[in-house]
C-alpha positions in Angstrom: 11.0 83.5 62.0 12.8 84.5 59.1 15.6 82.6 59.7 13.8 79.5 60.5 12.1 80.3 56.8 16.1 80.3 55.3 17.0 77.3 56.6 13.9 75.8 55.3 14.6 76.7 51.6 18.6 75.4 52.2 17.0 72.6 53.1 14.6 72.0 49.8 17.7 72.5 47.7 19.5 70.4 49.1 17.0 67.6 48.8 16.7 68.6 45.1 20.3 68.2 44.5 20.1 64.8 46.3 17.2 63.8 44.0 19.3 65.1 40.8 22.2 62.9 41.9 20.3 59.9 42.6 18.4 60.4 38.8 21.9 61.0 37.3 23.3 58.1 38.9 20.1 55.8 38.4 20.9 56.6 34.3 24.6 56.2 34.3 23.9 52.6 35.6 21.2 51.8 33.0 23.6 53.5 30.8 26.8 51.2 31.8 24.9 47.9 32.0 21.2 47.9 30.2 22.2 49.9 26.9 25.0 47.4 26.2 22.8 44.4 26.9 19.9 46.0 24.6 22.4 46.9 21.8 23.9 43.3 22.5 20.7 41.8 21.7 19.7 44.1 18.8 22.9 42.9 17.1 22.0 39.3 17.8 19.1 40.0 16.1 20.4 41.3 12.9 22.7 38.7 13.0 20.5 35.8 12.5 18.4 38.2 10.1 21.8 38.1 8.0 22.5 34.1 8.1 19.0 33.7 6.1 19.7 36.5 3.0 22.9 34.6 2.6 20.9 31.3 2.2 18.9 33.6 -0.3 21.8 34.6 -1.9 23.5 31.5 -1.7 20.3 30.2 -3.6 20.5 32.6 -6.2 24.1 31.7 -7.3 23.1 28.0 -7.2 19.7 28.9 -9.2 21.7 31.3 -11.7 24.4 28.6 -12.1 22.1 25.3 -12.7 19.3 27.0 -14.3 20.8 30.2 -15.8 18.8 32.6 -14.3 19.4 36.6 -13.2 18.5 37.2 -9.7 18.9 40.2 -7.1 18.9 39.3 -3.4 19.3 42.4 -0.5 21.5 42.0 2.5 21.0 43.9 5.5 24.8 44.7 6.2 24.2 46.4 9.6 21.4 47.7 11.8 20.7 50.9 13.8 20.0 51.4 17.8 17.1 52.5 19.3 17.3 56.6 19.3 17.9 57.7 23.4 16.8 60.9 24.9 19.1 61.0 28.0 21.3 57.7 26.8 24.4 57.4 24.2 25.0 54.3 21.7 27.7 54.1 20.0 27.6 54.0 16.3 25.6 52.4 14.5 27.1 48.4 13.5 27.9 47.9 9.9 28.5 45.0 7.8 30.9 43.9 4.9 30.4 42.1 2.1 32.7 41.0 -0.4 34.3 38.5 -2.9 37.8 36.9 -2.2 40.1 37.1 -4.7 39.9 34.8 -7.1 42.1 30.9 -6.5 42.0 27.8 -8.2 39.9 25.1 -8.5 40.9 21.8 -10.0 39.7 18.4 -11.9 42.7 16.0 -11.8 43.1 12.5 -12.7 40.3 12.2 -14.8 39.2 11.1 -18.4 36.1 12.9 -20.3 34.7 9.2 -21.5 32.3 10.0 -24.6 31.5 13.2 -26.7 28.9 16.0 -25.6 27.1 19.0 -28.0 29.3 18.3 -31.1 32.5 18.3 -28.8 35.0 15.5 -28.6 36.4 13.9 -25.0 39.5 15.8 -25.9 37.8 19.4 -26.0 35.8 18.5 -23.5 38.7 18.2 -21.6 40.0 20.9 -22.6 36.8 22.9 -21.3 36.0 21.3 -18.2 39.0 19.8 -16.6 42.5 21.1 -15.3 42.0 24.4 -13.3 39.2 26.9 -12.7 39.6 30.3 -11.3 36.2 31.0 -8.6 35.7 33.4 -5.7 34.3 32.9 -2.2 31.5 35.4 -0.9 32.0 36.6 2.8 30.4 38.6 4.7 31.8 39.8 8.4 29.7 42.0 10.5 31.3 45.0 13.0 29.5 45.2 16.2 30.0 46.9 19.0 28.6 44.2 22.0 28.4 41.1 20.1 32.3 40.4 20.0 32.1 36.3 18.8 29.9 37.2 16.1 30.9 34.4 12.8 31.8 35.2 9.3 29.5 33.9 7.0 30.8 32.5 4.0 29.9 31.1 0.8 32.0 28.6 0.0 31.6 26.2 -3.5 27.6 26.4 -3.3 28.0 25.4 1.0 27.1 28.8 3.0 28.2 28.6 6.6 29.2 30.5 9.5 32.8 30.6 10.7 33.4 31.3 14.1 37.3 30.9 14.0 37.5 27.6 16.1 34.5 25.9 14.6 32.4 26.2 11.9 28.5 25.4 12.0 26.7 24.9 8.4 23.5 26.9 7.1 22.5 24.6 4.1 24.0 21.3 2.6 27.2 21.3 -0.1 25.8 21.1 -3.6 29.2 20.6 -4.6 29.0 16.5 -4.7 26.0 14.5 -4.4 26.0 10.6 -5.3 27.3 10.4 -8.8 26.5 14.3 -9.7 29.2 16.6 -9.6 28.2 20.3 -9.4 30.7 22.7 -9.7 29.3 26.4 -10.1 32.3 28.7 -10.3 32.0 32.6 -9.3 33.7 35.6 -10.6 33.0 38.9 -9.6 34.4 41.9 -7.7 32.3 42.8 -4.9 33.2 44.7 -2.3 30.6 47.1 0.0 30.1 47.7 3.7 27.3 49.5 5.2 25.2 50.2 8.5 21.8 49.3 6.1 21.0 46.9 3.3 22.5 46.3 -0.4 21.3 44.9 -3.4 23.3 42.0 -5.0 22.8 41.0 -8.6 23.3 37.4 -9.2 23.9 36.5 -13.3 24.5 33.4 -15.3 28.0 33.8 -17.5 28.3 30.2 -18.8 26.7 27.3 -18.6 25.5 25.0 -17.3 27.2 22.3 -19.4 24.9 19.3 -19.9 26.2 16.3 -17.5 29.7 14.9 -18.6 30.6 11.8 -18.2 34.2 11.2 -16.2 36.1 8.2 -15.1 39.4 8.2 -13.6 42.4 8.0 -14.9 43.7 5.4 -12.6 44.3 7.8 -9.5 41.0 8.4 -7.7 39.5 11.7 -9.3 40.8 14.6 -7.2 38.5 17.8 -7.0 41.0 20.1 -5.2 39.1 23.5 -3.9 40.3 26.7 -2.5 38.9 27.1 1.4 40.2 28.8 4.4 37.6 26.2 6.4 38.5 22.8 5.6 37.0 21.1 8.9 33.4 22.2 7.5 34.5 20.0 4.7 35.7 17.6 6.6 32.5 17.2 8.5 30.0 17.4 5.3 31.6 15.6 3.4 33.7 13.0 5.3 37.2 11.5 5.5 36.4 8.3 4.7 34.6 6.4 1.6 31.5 4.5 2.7 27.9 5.0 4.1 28.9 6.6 7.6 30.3 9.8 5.7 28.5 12.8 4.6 29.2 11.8 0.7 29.2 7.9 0.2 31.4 8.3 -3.3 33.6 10.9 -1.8 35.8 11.9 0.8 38.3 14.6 2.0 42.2 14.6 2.7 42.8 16.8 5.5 46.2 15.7 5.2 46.6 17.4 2.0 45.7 20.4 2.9 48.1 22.9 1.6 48.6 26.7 1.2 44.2 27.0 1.6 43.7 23.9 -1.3 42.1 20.9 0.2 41.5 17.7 -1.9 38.4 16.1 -2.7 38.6 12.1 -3.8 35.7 10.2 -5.5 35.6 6.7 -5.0 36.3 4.8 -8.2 33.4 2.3 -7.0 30.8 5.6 -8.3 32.5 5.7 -11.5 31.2 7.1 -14.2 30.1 10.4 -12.4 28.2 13.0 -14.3 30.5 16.7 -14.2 28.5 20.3 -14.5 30.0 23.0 -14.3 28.8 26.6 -15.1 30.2 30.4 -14.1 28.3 32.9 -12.1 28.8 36.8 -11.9 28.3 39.1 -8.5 28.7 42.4 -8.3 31.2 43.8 -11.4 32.6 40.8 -13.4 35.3 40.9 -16.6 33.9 37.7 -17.9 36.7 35.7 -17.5 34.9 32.1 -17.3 35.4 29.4 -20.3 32.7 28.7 -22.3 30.2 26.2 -20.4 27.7 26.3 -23.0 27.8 22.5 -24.1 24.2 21.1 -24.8 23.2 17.4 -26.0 22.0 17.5 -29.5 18.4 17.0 -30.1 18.0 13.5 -32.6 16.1 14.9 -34.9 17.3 13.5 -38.2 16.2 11.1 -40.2 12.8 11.5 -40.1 12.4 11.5 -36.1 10.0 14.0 -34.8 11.7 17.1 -34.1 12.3 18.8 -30.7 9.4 20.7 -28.8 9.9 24.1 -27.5 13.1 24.9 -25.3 13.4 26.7 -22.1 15.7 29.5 -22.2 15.3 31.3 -19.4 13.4 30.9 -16.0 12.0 33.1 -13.1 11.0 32.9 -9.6 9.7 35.6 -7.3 9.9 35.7 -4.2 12.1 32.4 -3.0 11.3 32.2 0.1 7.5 32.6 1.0 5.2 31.4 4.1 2.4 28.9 3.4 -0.5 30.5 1.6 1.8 33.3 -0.3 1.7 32.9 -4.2 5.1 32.7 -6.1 5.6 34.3 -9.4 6.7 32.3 -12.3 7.9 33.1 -15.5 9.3 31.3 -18.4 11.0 32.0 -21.8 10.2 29.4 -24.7 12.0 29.3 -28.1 10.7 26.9 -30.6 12.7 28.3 -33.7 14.2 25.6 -35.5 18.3 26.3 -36.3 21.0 24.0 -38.2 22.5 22.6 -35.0 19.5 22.3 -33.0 16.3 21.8 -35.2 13.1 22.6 -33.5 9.2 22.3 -34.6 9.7 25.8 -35.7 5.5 26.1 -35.4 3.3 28.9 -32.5 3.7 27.7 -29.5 -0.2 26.9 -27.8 0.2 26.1 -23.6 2.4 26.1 -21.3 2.5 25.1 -17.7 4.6 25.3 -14.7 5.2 21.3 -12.4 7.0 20.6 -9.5 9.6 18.0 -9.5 8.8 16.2 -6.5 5.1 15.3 -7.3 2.3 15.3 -9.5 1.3 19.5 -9.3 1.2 21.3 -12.0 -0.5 24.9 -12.8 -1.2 26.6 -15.7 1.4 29.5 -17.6 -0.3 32.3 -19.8 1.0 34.2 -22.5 -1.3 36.8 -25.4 1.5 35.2 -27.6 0.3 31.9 -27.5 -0.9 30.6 -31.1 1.1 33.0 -32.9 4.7 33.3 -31.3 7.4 30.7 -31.8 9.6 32.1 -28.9 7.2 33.9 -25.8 7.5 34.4 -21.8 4.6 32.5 -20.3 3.8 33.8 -16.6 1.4 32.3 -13.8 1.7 31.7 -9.9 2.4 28.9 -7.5 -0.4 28.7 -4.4 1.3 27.5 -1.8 -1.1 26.6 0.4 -1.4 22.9 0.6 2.2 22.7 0.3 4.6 22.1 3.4 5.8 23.7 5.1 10.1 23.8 5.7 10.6 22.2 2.7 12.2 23.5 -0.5 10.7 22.9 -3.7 11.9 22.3 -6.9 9.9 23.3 -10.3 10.5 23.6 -13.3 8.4 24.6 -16.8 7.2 23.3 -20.0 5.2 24.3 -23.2 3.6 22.4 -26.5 4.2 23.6 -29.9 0.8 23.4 -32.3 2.2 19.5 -33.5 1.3 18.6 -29.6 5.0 18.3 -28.9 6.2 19.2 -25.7 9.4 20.1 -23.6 11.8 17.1 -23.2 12.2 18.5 -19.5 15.7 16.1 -19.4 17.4 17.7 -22.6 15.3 21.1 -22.6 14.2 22.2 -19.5 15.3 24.6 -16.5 14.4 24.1 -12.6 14.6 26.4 -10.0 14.2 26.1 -6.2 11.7 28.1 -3.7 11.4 27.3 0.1 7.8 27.0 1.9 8.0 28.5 5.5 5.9 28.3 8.1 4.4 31.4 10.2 5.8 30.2 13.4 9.0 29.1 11.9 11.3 31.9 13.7 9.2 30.5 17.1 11.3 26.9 16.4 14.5 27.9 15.5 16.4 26.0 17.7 20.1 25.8 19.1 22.9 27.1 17.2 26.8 27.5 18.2 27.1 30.6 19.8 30.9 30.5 19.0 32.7 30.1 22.3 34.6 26.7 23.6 36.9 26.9 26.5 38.4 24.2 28.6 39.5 24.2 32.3 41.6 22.3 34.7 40.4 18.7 35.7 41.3 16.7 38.5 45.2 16.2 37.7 46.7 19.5 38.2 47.8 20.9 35.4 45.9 19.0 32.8 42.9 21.2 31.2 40.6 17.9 30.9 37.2 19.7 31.3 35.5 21.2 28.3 32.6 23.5 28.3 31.3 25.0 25.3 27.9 27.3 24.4 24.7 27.1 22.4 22.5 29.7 22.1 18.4 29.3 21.1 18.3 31.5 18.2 13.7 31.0 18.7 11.7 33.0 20.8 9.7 29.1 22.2 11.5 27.1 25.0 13.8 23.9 24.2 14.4 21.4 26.5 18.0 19.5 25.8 17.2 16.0 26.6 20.7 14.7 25.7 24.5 15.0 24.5 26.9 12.9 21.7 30.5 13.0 22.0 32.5 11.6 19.3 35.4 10.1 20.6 38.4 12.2 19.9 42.7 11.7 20.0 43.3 9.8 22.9 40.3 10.2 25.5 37.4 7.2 25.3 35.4 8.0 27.9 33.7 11.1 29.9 34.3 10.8 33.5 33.8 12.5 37.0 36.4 11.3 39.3 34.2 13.0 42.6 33.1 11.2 44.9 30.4 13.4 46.7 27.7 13.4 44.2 29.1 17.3 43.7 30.4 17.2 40.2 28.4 15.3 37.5 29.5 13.8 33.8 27.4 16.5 31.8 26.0 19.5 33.7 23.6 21.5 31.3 23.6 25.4 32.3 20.6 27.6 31.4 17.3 29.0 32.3 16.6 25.7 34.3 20.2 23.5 34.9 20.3 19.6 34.2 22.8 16.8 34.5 23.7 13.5 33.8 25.3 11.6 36.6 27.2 7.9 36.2 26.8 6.4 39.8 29.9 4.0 40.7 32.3 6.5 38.3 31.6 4.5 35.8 31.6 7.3 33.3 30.1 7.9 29.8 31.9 6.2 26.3 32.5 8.6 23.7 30.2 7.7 20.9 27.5 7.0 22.7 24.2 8.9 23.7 24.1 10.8 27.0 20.8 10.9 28.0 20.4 13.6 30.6 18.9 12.7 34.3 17.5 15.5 34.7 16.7 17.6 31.5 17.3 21.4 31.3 15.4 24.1 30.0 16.1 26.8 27.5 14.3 29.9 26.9 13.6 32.0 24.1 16.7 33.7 22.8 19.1 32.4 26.2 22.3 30.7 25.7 23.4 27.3 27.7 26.5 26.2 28.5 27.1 22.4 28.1 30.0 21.7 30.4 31.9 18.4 29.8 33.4 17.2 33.2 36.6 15.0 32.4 37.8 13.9 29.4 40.0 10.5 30.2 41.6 7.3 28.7 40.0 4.9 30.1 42.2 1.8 28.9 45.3 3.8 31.0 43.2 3.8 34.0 41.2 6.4 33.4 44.0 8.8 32.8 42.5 12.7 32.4 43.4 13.4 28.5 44.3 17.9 27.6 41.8 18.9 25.7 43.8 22.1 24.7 43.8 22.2 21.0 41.7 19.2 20.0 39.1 18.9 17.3 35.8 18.1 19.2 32.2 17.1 17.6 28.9 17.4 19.9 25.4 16.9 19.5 23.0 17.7 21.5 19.0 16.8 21.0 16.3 18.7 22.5 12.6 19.0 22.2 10.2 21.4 21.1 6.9 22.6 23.1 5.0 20.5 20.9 6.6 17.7 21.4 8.8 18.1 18.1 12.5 17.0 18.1 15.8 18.1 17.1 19.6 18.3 17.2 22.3 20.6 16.7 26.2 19.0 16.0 29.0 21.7 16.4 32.9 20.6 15.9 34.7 23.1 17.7 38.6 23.2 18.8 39.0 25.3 22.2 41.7 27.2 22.0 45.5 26.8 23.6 45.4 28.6 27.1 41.6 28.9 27.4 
């Protein structure tokens, strides 16, 4: 009996130690696969958290710069794991951000064509054209999963993400717009990296000028600007004068892109074009900018009615809000009268804030009112019947006791804020998620077939209803040369796959609309691969064209839940050997 009791206890240990193995193994799996996708995903995460503070930032250099304004905006350099009781992560990711140091800008080949603020087209010249030193802001993350994470840059006013082989932008260039030229130089030294989040202080230095008038000087005017990304100006901008570019007046020269300086024509058909230009400080600055502060002259001589109070100084808080939020504004008056810029010189009695695109206006308060000739005035923007993904601009004005107000055009300041929607982060949509590869097609040894990712940065479904293909170097046409109904034109990876099929091999153009057979579906935060089958020639009997190396530009529409549409257009160039 006793022994029969021994082998009974061998026998509970050893189940024990069988149950101890299979727990030990059960978390050395979870840890070699699940924590690397969960960290993976937490890093994702951050990383489209990032992309929007560098809009905000990029916002507050743009807002400092046009409207002379102090702001502070916080970016989240890095994030932090989950804490695991029987797991490991590794450490935690962190972030950098920084300012380049500091290259040239240029104005050539142009002629300051009449006097501004009692300076004369020669020192207005001397001020404003030649060449510029200015700083790009960039911030690159270090994560441990997420290995094609972009560098976000701000780049000239234009923030985007750089992912090495393509380049996908997060707001518009401010830089050129119809016959406005915008030029907001940065100086700065800023340098910090982090796992959490810092505080950058945006500041106005100089400026901005009031608009100065340019003509060439018989060359087209050449704006040449530092960049490390010159497709990104290439694609929002244009190589070519005319309506089908991003800028109608303007367009790029890729071919004169040199040493990281890429040149910037406007079209002599937009002449006269109006010049800003003002200097920005980030982080620690020396002050190195020229003096931007040129201002028109108010008329008041001669027994004209003198000037109304000026805005010196204006304040938003917070930029960014969801509909219903309030916004705080404040602005700074000054009605004093001086020899070069005579003013009413009486109280100032009202003020109010307006938005530029419509008729809304709302009231400013001040206890200074009726007995201060320079005052802040302060009141709040309901946002509630505004809408929503839209940015506003508003500026502020105020009436001296003669009933003279702001001349908003000569006197007044603007800034922007941006109206979100609660279930704005639910319709993000499709973004680059930085990988392009091709493969070998049906000639052996020619990598015709292209596949490259998106990613659908919102937590709602998309369904991709259809795919553009600008037609690129030699290859016209999109082509499957099998013949068993295996291998389709466009195959759509994801959650749920689609295609588009061209019965007879008749094949897609490039240029044109793919509209999908059979649509595919994206979930919340999953990536899709679009897989392009052949590129060919299609004038050299459909001769299969290598892709290796080759500037491409997709677009590819989906729809919403709700029956809402949209479109994401990535230029990427897959990489030799991929």
């Amino acid at each position: 009996m006793r022994r029969r009791h021994g082998e009974r206890a061998v026998t509970v240990q050893i189940g024990a130690v069988l149950l101890l193995a299979i727990v030990f193994t059960a978390l050395a799996l979870y840890q070699v696969n699940a924590v690397p996708a969960e960290n993976q995903a937490i890093e994702s995460e951050h990383n489209q958290q990032v992309h929007g503070e560098m809009q905000e930032l990029r916002n507050a250099i743009k807002n400092a710069g046009i409207t002379g304004s102090s702001t502070s905006v916080s970016v989240t350099l890095g994030t932090q794991y989950p804490t695991r009781t029987f797991l490991m992560n590794p450490p935690d990711p962190t972030g950098t951000l920084e300012t380049t140091d500091p290259s040239l800008l240029t104005i050539d080949n142009a002629d300051v064509t009449a006097p501004l603020g009692g300076y004369s087209e020669g020192e207005l010249e001397d001020r404003v054209l030649g060449s510029h030193e200015t700083r790009t802001v960039v911030y690159g993350p270090h994560y441990n999963e997420y290995r094609n994470a972009p560098t976000t840059r701000i780049e000239h006013g234009l923030a985007f993400n750089d992912f090495g082989d393509a380049t996908v932008e997060l707001t518009d260039q401010p830089l050129i717009d119809g016959d406005r030229v915008t030029i907001v130089l940065v100086d700065g030294d800023l340098s910090t990296s982090s796992s959490s989040a810092t505080t950058v202080d945006t500041r106005s230095l100089s400026g901005p000028t009031d608009p100065v008038s340019l003509e060439s000087t018989g060359d087209n005017i050449t704006i040449t600007v530092p960049t490390q990304s010159p497709d990104v100006w290439n694609e929002t901008i244009g190589t070519d004068f005319g309506p089908k570019s991003g800028q109608e007046n303007a367009r790029v020269v890729p071919s004169g892109y040199a040493d990281g300086k890429l040149p910037i024509e406007l079209a002599k058909s937009g002449e006269p074009y109006d010049l800003q230009m003002a200097c920005v400080a980030i982080g620690d600055s020396d002050t190195t900018c020229e003096d931007f502060d040129i201002d028109e002259e108010a008329d008041s001589k001669g027994g004209t009615t003198l000037a109304g109070p000026k805005v010196t100084d204006l304040e938003l808080d917070p930029v960014t809000v969801t509909r219903g939020e309030t916004v705080d504004i404040a602005g700074k008056f000054d009605n004093r009268g001086a020899a070069t810029d005579l003013r009413g010189g009486t109280p100032i009695v009202d003020a109010e804030w307006y938005l530029v695109e419509g008729d809304r206006n709302g009231t400013l308060s001040s206890e200074e009112f009726n007995r201060a000739t320079t005052l802040w005035a302060n009141g709040t923007i309901d946002t509630e019947n505004l809408e929503t993904n839209t940015t506003y601009t508003v500026g502020v004005r105020a009436q001296d006791t003669r009933g003279v107000w702001t001349n908003e055009s000569v006197d007044g300041r603007v800034m922007e804020f941006t109206v979100e929607d609660e279930d704005s982060a639910e319709q993000r949509g499709l973004e680059y998620a930085g990988t392009a590869r091709t493969s070998e097609g049906s000639q052996l040894g020619t990598d015709s077939q292209v596949a490259f990712d998106l990613v659908n940065t919102g937590t709602d479904s998309v369904t991709v209803e259809g795919v553009t293909v600008e037609k690129t170097g030699p290859a016209d046409k999109i082509r499957s040369d099998d013949v068993g109904f295996a291998v389709p034109e466009v195959l759509v990876q994801s959650t749920d796959n689609g295609f588009a099929w061209q019965l007879g091999s008749g094949g897609y153009r490039l240029g044109d609309r793919i509209g999908l057979d059979d649509t595919a579906t994206v979930e919340g935060n999953q990536e899709v691969s679009v897989i392009l089958t052949e590129f060919q020639q299609q004038r050299n009997t459909n001769t299969p064209i290598d892709m290796n190396g080759r500037s491409i530009t997709a677009t590819v529409d989906y729809q919403y839940a709700d029956g809402t549409t949209d479109e994401v257009t990535v230029t990427f160039t897959p990489p030799e050997g991929s």
